[in-house]
N, CA, C and O atoms as CSV, one atom per row, in Angstrom:
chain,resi,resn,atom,element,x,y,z
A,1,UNK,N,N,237.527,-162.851,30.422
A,1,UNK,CA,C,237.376,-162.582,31.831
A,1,UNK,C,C,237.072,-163.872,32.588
A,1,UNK,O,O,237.627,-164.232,33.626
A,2,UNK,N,N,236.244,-164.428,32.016
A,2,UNK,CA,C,235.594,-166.021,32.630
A,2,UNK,C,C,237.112,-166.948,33.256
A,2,UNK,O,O,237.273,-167.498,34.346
A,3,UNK,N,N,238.146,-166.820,31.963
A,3,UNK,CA,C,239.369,-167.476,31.659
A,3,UNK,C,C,240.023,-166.942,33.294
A,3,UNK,O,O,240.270,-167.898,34.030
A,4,UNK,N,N,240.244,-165.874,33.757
A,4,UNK,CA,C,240.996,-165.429,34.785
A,4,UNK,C,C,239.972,-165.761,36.194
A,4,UNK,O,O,240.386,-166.494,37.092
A,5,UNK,N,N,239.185,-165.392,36.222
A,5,UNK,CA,C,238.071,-165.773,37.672
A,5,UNK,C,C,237.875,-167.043,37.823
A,5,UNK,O,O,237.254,-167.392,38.827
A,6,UNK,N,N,238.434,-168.247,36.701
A,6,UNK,CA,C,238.093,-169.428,36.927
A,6,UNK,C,C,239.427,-170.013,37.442
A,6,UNK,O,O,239.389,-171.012,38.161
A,7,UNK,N,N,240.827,-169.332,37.047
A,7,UNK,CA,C,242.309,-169.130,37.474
A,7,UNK,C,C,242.561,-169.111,38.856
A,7,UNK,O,O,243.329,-169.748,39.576
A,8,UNK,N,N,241.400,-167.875,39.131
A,8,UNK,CA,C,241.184,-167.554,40.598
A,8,UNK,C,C,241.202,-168.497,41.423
A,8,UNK,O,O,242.146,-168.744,42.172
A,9,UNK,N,N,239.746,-169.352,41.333
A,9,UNK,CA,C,238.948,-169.865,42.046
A,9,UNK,C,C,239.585,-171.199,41.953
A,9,UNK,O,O,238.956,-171.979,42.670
A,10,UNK,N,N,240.693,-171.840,41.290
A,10,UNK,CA,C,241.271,-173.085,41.053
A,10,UNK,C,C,242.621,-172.557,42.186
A,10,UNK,O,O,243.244,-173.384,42.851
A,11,UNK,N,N,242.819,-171.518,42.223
A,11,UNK,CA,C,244.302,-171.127,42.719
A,11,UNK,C,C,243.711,-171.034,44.164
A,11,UNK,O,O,244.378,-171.526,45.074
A,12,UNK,N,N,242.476,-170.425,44.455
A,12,UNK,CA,C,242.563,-169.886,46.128
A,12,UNK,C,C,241.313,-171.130,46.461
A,12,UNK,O,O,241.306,-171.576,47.609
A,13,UNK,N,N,240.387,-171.615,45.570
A,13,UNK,CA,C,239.690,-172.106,46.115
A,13,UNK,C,C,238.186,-171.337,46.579
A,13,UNK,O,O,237.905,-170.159,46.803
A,14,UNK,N,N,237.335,-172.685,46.603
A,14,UNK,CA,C,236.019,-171.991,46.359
A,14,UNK,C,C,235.908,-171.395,48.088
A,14,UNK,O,O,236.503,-171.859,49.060
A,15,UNK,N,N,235.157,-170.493,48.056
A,15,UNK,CA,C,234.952,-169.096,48.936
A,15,UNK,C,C,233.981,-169.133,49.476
A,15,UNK,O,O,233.386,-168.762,48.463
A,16,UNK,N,N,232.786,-169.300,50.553
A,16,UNK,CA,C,231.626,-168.920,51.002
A,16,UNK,C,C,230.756,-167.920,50.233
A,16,UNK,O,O,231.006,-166.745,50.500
A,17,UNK,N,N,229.809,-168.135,49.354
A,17,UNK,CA,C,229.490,-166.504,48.254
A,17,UNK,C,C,228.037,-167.155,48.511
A,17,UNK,O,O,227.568,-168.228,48.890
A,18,UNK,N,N,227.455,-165.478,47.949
A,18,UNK,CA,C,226.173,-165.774,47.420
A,18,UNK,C,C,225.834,-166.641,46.175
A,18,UNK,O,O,226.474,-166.651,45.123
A,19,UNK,N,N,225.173,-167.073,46.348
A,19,UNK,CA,C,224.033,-167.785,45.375
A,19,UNK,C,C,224.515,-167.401,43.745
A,19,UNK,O,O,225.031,-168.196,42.960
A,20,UNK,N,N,224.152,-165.775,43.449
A,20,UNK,CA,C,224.938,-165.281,42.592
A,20,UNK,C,C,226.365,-165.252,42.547
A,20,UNK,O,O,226.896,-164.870,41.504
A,21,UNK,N,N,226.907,-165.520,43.298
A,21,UNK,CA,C,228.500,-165.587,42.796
A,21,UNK,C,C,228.845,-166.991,43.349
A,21,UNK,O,O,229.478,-166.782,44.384
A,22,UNK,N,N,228.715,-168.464,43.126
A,22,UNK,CA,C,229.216,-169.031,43.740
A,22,UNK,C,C,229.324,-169.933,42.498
A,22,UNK,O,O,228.974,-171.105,42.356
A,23,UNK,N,N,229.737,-169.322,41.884
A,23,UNK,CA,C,230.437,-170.416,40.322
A,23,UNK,C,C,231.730,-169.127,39.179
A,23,UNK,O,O,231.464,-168.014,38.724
A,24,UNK,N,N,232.555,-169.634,39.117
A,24,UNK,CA,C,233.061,-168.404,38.243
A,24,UNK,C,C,232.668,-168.167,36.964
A,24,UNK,O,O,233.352,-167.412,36.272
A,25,UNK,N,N,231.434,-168.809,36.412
A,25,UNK,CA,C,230.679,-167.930,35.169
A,25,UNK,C,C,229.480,-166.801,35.916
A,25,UNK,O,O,229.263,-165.646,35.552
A,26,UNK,N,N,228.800,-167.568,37.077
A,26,UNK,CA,C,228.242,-166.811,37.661
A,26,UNK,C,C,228.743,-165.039,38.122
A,26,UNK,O,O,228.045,-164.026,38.068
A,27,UNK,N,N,229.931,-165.163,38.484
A,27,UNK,CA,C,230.604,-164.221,39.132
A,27,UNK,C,C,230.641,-163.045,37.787
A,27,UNK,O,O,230.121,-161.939,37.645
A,28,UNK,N,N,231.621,-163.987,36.821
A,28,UNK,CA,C,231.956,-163.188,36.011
A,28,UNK,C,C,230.505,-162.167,35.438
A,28,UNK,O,O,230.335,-160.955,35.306
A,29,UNK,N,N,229.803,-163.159,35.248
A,29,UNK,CA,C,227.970,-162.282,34.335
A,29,UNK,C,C,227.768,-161.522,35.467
A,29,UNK,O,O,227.144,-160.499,35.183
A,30,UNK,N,N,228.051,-161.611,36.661
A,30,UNK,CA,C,227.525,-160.509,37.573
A,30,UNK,C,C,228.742,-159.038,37.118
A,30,UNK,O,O,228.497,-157.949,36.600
A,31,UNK,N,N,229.757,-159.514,37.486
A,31,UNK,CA,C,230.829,-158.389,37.218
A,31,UNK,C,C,230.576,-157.684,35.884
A,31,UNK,O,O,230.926,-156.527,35.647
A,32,UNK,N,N,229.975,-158.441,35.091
A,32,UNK,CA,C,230.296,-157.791,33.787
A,32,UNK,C,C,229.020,-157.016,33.354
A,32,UNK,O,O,228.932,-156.126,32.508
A,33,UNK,N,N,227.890,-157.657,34.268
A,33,UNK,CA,C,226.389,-157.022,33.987
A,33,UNK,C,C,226.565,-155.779,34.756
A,33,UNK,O,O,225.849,-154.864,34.352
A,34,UNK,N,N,227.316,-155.503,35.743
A,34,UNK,CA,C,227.768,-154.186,36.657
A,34,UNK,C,C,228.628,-152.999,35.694
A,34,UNK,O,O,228.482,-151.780,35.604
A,35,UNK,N,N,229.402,-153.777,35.158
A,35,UNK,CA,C,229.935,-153.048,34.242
A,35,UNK,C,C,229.595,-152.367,33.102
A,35,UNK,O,O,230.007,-151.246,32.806
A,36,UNK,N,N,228.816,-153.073,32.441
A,36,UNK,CA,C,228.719,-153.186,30.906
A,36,UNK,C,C,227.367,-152.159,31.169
A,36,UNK,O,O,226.261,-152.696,31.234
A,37,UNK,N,N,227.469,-150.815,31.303
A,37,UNK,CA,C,226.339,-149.727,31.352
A,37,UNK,C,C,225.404,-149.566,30.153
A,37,UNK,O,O,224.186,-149.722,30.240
A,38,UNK,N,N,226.002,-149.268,29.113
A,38,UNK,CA,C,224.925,-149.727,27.195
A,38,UNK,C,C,224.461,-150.815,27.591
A,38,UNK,O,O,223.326,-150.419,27.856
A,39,UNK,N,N,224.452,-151.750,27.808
A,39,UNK,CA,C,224.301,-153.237,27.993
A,39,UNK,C,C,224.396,-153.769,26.470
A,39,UNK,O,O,223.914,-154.869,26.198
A,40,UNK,N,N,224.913,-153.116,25.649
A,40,UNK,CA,C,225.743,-154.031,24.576
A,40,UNK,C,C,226.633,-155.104,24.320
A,40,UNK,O,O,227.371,-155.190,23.339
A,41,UNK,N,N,226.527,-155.940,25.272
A,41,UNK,CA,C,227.586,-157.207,25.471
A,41,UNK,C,C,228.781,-156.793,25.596
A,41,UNK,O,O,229.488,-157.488,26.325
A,42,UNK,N,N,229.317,-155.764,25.065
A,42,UNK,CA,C,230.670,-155.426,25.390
A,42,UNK,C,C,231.222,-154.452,26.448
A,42,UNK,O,O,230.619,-153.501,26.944
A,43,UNK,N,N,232.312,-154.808,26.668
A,43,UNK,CA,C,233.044,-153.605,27.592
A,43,UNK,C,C,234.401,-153.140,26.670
A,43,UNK,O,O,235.367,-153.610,26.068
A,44,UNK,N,N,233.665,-151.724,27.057
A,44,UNK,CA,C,234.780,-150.620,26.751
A,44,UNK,C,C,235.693,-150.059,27.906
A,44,UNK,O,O,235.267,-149.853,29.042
A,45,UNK,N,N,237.291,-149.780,27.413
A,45,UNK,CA,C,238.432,-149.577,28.141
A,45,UNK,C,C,237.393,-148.471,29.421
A,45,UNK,O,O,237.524,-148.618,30.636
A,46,UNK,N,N,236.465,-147.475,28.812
A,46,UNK,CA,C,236.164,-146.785,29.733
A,46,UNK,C,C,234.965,-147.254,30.658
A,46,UNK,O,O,235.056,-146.979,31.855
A,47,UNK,N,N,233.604,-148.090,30.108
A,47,UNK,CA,C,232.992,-148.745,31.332
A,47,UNK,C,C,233.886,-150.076,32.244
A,47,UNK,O,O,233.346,-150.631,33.201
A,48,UNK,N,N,235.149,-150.413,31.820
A,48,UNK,CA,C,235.652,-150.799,32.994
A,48,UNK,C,C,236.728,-150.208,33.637
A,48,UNK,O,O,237.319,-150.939,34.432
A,49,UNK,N,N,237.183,-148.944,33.487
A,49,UNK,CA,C,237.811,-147.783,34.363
A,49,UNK,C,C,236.737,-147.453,35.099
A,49,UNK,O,O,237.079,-147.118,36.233
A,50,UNK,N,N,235.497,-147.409,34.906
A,50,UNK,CA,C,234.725,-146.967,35.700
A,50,UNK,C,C,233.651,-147.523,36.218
A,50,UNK,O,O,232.736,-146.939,36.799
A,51,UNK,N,N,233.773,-148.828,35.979
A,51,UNK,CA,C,233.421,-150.283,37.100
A,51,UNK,C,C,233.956,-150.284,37.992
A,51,UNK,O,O,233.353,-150.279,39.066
A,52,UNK,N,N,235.758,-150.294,37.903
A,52,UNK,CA,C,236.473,-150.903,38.529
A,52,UNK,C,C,236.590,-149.666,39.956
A,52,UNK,O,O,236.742,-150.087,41.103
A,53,UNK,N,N,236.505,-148.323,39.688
A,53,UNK,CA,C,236.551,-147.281,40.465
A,53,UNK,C,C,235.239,-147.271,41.282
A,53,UNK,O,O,235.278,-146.976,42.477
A,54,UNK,N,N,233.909,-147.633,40.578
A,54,UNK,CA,C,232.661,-147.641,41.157
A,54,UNK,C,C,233.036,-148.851,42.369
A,54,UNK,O,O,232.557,-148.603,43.476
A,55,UNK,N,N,233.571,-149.692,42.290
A,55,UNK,CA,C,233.559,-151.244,43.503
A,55,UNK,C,C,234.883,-151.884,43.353
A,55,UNK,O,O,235.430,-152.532,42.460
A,56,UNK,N,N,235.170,-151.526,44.395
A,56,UNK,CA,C,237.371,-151.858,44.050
A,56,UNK,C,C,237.042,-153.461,44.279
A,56,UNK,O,O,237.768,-154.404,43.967
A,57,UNK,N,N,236.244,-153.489,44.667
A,57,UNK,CA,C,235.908,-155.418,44.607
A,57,UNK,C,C,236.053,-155.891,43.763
A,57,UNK,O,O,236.329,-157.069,43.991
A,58,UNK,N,N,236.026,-155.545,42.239
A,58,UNK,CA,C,236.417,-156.015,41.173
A,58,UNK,C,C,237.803,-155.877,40.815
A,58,UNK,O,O,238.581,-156.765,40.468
A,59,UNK,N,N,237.974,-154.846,40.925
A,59,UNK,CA,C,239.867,-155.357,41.073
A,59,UNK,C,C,240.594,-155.637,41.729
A,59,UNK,O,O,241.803,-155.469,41.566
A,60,UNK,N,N,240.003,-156.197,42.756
A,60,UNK,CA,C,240.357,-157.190,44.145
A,60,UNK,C,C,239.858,-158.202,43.719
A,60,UNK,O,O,240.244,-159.136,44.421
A,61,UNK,N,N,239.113,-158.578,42.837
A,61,UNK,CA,C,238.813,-160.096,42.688
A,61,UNK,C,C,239.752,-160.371,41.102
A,61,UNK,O,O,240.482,-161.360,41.162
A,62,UNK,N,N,239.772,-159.882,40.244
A,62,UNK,CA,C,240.974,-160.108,39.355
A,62,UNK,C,C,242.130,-159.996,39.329
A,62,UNK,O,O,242.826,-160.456,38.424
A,63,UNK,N,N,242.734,-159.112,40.709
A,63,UNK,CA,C,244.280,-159.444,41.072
A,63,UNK,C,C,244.874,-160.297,41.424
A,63,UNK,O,O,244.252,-160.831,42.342
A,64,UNK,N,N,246.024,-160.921,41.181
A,64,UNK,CA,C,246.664,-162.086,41.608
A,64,UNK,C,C,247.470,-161.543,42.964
A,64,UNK,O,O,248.693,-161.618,42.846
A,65,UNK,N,N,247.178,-161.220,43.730
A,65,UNK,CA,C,247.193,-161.019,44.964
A,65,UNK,C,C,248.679,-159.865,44.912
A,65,UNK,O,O,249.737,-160.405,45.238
A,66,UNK,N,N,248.726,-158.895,44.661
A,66,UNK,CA,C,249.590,-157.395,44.384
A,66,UNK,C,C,248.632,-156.517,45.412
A,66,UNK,O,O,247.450,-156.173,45.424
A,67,UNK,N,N,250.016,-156.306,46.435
A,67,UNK,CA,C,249.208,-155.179,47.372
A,67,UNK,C,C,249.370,-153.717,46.797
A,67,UNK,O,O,248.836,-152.766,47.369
């Protein structure tokens, strides 16, 4: 995930953010601490179907710009 938000942020450029999001490891540990509900380090196909539905901001921030 780190690999694509850092893709991002090289392609569009750094953004006005909070404090917490104003680095793309930062971003990513936020996205993924939102996600990751067990808090078992991992994400499953289903806590990120249902990240991504909880805050479409996250799949607005990993799209390569697809309306």
């Amino acid at each position: 995930m780190y690999n694509i938000v850092d893709a991002i942020y090289q392609m569009v450029g750094q953004q006005p953010q909070t404090e917490d999001e104003n680095t793309p490891q930062k971003r990513v540990d936020k996205i993924f601490d939102q996600m990751d509900k067990n808090h078992d380090d991992r994400l499953t196909l289903e806590e990120f179907r249902e990240g991504s539905k909880a805050d479409p901001r996250i799949v607005q921030a990993l799209s390569l710009g697809g309306d």
